[in-house]
LOZAGU-362452 format. One record per residue (C-alpha): residue number from 1; residue in one letter; x, y, z. Coordinates in nm, 4 decimals, m for minus. Layout:
<rs>
R	NUM	a	X	Y	Z
...
</rs>
This chain:
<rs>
R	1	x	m0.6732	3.6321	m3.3352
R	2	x	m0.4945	3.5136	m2.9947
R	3	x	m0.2108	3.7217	m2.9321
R	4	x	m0.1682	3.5727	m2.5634
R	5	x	m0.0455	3.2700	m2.3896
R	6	x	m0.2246	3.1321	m2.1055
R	7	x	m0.0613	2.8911	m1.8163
R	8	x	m0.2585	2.7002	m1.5199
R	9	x	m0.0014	2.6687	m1.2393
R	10	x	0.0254	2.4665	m0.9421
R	11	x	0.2540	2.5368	m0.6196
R	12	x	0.4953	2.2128	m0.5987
R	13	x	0.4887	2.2139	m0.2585
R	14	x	0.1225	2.2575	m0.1892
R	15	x	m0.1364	2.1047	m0.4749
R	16	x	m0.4209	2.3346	m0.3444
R	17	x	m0.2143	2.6601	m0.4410
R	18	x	m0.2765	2.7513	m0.7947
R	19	x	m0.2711	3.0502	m1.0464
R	20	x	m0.3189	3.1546	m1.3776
R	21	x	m0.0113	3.2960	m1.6336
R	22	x	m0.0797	3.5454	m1.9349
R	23	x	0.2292	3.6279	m2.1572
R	24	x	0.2589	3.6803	m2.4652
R	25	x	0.2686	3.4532	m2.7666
R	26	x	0.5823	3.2979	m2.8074
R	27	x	0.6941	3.3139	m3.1555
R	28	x	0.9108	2.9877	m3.2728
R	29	x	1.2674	3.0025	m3.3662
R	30	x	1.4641	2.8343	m3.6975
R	31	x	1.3804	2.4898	m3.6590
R	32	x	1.0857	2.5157	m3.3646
R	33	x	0.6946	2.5220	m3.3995
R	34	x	0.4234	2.6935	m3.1718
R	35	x	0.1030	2.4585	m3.1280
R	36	x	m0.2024	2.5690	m3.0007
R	37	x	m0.3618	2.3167	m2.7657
R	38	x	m0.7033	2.2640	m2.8387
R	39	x	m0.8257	2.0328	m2.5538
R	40	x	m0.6886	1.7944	m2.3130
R	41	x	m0.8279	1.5847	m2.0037
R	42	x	m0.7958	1.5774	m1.6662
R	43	x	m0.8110	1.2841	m1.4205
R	44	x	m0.6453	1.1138	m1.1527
R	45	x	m0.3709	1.0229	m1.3346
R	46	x	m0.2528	1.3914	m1.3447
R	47	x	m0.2670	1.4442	m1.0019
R	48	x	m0.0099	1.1509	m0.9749
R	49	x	0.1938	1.3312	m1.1869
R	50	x	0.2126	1.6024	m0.9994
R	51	x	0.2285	1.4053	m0.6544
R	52	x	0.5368	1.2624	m0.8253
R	53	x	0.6429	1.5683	m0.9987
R	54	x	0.9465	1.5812	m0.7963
R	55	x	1.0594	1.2329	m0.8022
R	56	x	0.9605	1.1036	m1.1011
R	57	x	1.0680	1.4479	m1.2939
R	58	x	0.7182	1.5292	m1.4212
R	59	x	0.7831	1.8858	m1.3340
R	60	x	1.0478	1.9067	m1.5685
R	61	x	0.8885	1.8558	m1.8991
R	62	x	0.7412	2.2292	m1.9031
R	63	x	0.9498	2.4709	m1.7264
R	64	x	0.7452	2.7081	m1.5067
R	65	x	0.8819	2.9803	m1.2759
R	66	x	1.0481	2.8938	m0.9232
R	67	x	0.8320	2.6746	m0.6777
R	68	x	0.5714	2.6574	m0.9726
R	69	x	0.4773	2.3490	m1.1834
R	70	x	0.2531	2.2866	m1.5178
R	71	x	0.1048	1.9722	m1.4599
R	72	x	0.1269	1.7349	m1.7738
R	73	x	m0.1774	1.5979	m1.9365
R	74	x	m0.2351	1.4535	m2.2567
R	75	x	m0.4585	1.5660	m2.5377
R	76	x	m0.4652	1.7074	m2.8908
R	77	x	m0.3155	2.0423	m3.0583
R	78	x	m0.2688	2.2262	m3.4026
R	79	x	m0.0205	2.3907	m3.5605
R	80	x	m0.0099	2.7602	m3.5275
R	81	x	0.3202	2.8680	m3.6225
R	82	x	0.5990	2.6179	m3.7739
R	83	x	0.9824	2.7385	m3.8696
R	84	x	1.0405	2.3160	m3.9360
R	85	x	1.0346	2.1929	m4.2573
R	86	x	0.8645	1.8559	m4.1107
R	87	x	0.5947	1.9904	m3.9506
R	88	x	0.2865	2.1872	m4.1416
R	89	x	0.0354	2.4692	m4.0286
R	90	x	m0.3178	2.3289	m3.9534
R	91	x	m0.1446	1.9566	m3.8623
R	92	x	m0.3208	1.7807	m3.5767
R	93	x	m0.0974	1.6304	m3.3239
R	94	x	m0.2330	1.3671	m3.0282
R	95	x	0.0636	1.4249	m2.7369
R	96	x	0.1832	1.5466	m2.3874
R	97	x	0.1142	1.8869	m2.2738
R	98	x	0.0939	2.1520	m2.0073
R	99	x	m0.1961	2.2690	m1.9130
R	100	x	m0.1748	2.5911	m2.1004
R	101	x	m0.3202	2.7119	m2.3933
R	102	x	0.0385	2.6516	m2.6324
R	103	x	0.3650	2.5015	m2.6538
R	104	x	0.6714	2.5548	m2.8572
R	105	x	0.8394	2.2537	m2.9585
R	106	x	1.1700	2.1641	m3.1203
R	107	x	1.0537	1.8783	m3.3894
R	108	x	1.3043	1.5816	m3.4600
R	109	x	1.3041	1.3066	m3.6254
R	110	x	0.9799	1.4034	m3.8107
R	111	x	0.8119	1.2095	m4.0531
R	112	x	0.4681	1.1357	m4.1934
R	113	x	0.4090	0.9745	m3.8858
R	114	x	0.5135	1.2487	m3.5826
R	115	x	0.7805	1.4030	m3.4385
R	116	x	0.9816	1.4085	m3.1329
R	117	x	0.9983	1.6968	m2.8908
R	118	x	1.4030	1.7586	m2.8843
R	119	x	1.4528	2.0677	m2.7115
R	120	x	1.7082	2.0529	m2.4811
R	121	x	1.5424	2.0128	m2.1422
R	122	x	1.3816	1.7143	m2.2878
R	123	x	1.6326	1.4946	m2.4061
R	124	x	1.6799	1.3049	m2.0902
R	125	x	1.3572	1.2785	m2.0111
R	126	x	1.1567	0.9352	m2.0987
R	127	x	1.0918	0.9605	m2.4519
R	128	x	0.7446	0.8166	m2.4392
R	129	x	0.6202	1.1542	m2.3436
R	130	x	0.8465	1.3117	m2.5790
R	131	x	0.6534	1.1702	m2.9096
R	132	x	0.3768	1.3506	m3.0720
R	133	x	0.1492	1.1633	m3.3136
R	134	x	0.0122	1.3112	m3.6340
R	135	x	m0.3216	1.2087	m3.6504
R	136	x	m0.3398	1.2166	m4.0374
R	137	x	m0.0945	0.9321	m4.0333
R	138	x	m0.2525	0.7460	m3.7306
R	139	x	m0.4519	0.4789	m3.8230
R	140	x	m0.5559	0.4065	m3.4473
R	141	x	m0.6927	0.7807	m3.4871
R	142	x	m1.0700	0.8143	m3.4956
R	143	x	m1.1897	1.1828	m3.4647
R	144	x	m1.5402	1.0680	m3.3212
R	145	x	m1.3161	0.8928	m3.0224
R	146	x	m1.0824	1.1902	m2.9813
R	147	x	m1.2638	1.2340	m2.6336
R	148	x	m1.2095	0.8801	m2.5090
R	149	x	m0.8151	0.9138	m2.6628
R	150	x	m0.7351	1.2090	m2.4198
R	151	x	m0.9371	1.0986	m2.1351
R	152	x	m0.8317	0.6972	m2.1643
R	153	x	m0.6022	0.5910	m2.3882
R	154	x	m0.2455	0.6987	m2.1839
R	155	x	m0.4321	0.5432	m1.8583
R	156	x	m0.5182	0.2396	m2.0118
R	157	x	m0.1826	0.1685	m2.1572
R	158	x	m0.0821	0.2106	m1.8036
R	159	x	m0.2725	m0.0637	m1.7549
R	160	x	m0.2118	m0.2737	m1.9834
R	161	x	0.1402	m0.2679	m1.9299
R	162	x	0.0712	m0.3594	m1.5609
R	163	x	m0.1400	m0.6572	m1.6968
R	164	x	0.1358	m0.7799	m1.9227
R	165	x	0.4111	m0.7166	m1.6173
R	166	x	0.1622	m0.9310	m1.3677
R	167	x	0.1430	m1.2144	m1.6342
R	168	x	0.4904	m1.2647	m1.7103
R	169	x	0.5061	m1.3654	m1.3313
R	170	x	0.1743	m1.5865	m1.3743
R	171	x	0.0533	m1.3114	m1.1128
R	172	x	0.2348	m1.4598	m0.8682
R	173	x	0.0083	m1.7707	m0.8017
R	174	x	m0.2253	m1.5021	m0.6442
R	175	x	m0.6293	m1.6207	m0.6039
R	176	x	m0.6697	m1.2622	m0.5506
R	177	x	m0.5761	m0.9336	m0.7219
R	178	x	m0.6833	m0.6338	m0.5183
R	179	x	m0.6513	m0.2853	m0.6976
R	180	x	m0.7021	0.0188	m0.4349
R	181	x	m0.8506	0.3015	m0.5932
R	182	x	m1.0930	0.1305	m0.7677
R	183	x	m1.2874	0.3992	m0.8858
R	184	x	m1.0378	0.5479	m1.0763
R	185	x	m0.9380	0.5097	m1.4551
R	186	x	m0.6560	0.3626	m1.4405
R	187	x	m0.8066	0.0722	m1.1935
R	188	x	m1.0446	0.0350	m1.4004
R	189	x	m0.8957	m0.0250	m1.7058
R	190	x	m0.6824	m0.2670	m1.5795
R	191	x	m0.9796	m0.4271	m1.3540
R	192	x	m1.1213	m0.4884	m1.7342
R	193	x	m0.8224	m0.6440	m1.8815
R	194	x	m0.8327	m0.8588	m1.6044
R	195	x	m1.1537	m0.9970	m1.5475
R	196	x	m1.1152	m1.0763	m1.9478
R	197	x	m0.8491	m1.3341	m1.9109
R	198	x	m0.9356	m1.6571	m1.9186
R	199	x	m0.8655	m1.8866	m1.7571
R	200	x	m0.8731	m1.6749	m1.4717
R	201	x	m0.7816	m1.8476	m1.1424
R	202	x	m0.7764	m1.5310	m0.9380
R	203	x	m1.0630	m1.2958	m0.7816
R	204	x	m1.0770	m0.9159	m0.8791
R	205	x	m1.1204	m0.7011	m0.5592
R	206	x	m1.1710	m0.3183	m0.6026
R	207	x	m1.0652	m0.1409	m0.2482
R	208	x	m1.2726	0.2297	m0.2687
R	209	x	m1.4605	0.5038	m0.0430
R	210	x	m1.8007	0.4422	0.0602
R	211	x	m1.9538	0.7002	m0.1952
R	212	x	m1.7429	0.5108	m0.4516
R	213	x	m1.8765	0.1689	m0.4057
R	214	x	m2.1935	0.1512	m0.5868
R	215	x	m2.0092	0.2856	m0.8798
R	216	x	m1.7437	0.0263	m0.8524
R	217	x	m1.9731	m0.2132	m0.8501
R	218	x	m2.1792	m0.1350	m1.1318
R	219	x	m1.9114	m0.1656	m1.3708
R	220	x	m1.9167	m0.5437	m1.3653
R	221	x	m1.5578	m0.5535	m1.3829
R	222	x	m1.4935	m0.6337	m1.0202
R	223	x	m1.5440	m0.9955	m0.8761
R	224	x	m1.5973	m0.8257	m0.5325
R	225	x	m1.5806	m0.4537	m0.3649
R	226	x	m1.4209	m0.3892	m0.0713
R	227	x	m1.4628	m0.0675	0.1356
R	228	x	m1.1784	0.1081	0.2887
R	229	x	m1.3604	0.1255	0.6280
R	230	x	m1.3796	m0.2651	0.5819
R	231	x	m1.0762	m0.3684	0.4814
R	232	x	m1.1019	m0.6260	0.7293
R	233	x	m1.3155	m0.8150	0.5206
R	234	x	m1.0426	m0.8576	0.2992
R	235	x	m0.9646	m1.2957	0.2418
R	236	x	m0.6712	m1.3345	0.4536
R	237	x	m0.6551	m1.6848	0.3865
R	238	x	m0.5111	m1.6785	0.0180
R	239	x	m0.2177	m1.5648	m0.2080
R	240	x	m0.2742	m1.1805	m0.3033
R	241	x	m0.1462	m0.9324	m0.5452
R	242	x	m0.1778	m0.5827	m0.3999
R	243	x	m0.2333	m0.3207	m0.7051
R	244	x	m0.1846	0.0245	m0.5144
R	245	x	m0.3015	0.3056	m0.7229
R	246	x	m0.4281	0.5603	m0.4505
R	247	x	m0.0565	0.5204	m0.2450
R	248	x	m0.2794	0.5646	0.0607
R	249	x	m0.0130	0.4694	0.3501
R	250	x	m0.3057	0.3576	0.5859
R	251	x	m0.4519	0.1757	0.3108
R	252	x	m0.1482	m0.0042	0.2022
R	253	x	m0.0395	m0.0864	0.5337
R	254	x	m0.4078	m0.2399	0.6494
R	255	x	m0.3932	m0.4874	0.3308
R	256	x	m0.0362	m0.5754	0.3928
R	257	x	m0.1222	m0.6733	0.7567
R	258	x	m0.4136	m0.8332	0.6436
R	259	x	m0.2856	m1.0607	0.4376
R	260	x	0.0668	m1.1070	0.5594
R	261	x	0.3030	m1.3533	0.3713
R	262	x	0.0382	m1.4014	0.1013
R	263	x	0.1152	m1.0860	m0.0141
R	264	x	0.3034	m1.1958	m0.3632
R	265	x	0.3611	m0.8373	m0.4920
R	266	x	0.2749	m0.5316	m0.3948
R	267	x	0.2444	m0.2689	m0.7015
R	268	x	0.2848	0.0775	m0.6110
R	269	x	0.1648	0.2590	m0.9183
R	270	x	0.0084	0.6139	m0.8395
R	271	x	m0.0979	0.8309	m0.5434
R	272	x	m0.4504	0.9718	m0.5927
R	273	x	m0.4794	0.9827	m0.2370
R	274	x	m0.1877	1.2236	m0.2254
R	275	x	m0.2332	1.4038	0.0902
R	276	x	m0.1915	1.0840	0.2491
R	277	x	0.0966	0.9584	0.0388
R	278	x	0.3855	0.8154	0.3191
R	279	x	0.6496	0.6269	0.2912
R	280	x	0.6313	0.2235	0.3205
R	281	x	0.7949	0.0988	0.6381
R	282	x	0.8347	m0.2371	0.7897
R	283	x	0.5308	m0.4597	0.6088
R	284	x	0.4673	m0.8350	0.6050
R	285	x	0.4329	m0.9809	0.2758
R	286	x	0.6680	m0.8799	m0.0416
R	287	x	0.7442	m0.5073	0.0019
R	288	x	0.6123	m0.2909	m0.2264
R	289	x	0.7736	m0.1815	m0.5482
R	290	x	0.7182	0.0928	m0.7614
R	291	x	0.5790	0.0450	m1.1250
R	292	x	0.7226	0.3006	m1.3703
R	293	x	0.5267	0.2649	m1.7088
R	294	x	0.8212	0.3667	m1.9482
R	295	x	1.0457	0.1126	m1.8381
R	296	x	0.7755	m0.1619	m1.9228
R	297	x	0.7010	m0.0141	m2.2196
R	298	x	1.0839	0.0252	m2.2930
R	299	x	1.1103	m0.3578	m2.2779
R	300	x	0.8191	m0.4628	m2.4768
R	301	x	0.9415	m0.2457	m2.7741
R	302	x	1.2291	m0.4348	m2.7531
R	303	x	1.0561	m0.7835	m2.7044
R	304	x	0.8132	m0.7162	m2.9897
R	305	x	0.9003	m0.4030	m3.1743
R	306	x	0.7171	m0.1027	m3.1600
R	307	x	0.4321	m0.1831	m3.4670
R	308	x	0.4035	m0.5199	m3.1836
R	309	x	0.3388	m0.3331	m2.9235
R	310	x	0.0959	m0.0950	m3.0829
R	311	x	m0.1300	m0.3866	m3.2280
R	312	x	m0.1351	m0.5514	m2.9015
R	313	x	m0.2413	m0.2390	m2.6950
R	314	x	m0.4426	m0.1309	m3.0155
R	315	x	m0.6443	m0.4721	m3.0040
R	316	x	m0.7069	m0.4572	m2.6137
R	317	x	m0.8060	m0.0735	m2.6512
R	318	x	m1.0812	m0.1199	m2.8961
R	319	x	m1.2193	m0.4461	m2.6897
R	320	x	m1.2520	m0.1793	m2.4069
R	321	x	m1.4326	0.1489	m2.6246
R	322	x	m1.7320	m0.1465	m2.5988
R	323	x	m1.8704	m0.0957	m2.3256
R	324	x	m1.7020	0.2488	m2.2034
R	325	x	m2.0789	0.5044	m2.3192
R	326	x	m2.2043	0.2521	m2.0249
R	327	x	m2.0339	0.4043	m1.7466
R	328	x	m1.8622	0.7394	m1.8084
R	329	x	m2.0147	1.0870	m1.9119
R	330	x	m1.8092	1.3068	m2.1035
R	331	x	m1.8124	1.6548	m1.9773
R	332	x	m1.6807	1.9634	m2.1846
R	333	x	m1.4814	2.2650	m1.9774
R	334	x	m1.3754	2.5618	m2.1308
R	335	x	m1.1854	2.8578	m1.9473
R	336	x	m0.9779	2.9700	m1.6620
R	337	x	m1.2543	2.8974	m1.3951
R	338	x	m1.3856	2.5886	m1.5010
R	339	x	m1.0525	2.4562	m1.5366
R	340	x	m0.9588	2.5070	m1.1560
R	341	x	m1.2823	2.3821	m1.0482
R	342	x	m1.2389	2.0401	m1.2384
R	343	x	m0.8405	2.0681	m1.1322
R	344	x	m0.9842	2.1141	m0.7527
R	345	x	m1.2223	1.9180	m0.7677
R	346	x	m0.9373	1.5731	m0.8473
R	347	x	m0.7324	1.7186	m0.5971
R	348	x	m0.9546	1.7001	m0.3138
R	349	x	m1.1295	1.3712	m0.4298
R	350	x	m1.3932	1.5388	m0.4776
R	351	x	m1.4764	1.4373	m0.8829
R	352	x	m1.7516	1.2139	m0.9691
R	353	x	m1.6130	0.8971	m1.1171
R	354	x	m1.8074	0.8277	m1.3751
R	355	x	m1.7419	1.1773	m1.5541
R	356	x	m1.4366	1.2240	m1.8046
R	357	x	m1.3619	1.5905	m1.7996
R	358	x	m1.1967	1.7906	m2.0592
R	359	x	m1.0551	2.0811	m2.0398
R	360	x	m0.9456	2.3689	m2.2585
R	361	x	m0.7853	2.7178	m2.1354
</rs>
């Protein structure tokens, strides 16, 4: 039986700096539950989060010790312990975690369907991350696609609410959409959603690394790729939408310049490239504005309700589980070591694209 609590923690001020916790396990006051976390992935995305820890108040969702941060991912976790009349040993929950190996949570608001996370340091925080699902009561929930859930499904709902953002505008009149970062999961799940529209008066154009670009290419979701080395190569001729995932300030700057006034909108949506991460200064074109995912999905709950919103994103989700065996590898980590190698790995973009790694302490 576990009788200890483990923690994977990364220095705030310096990614590369990390160390594991032991403590032991919490028990869960009147009205609280302790959930063992069984698995969760690791991509990209969470180094964003923690690239944006500060500003974005990612840090703040899991308390850690002084300079020290637990970076969020998402995955799946079971009851251990429960003091809450809503919530059940053995239940299965899909949500937002630490990278740890439990969590105690203050249930509210619980029904068949989930629960909220209410404990106090939570309550101001964006309450999309603040919802776990009960995956008896899910019927989105497949256990055979559990991996692609933890490893996908919060990225591509990134994308899709960029997608639904960029048509509301008629993307801008752009002839050309150019997502940096290409590689990545969230770029590609968005580079899917938009090479399915139709009509579709605009080119794709994935912006990557060398090493990246047969890859990028192979996934067929791309109209054209685009090395960073080349950037010059980049039509300078036509309207653009700029789709800035890595937050690369060389990168952003080069397009900006390259295309000048045509640049419609510039998206700033994550920072994969985090050590170069800078601040955007004087640019031609429409400067660039930050995309914050709750807010969009805010709106859209109230535009279509929340069962709206789910079908919508549900439909979209399963058109892209099609073709996903055809370009990603699942890979299964277990332990302390493995887990900083994959965690190192992302943070020196040094991870093979096509994997999906998941992780468990």
């Amino acid at each position: 039986m576990t009788t200890e609590a483990r923690d994977f923690l990364v220095r705030r001020d310096d990614l590369r700096v990390c160390r594991l916790d032991t403590a032991p396990l919490p028990t869960p006051a009147a009205g609280e539950a302790l959930l063992k976390i069984d698995a969760f992935a690791f991509t990209a995305n969470n180094v964003t989060y923690a690239v944006f820890g500060e500003m974005m108040r990612y840090w703040d969702f899991f308390p850690a010790p002084a300079g020290w941060g637990r970076v969020p991912v998402w995955g799946f976790a079971d009851v251990a312990e429960s003091r809450h009349p809503g919530v059940t040993v053995g239940d299965r929950f899909y949500g937002y975690f630490p990278m740890s190996t439990h969590l105690v949570v203050t249930p509210e608001r619980a029904d068949p369907s989930g629960f909220v996370d209410a404990a106090a340091h939570r309550r101001e925080l964006p309450p999309i991350y603040n919802h776990y699902v009960r995956t008896a009561a899910d019927p989105a929930y497949d256990p055979r696609q559990e991996d692609a859930q933890m490893l996908l499904r919060p990225l591509f709902m990134t994308a899709f609410l960029i997608d639904d953002f960029l048509a509301a505008s008629d993307f801008h009149s752009a002839r050309l959409i150019a997502l940096s970062s290409a590689s990545s999961k969230t770029a590609i799940s968005l580079a899917f959603l938009l090479s399915t529209r139709s009509p579709r008066p605009f080119e794709v154009v994935g912006l990557t690394s060398s090493g990246n670009a047969d890859f990028v290419r192979r996934l067929g979701y791309y109209d054209r790729v685009v090395t960073y080395d080349a950037l010059g190569d980049l039509p300078s001729d036509v309207p653009l939408v700029f789709v800035d995932m890595a937050g690369n300030g060389a990168v952003r700057d080069a397009v900006h310049r390259r295309a000048g006034e045509r640049v419609r909108y510039s998206c700033a949506v994550g920072g994969t490239h985090w050590g170069e991460v800078a601040p955007a200064g004087d640019l031609p074109g429409a400067p660039p504005t930050f995309f914050f995912a709750p807010d969009r999905a805010r709106q859209r709950t109230q535009d279509w309700g929340l069962a709206g919103l789910q079908a919508r994103t549900g439909e979209a989700w399963t058109r892209f589980l099609g073709p996903l065996a055809g370009w990603m590898t699942v890979q299964h980590h277990r332990g302390p070591a493995a887990v900083e190698r994959v965690y190192r790995e992302a943070v020196d973009g040094r991870a093979d694209p096509a994997a999906g790694h998941l992780l468990a302490l």
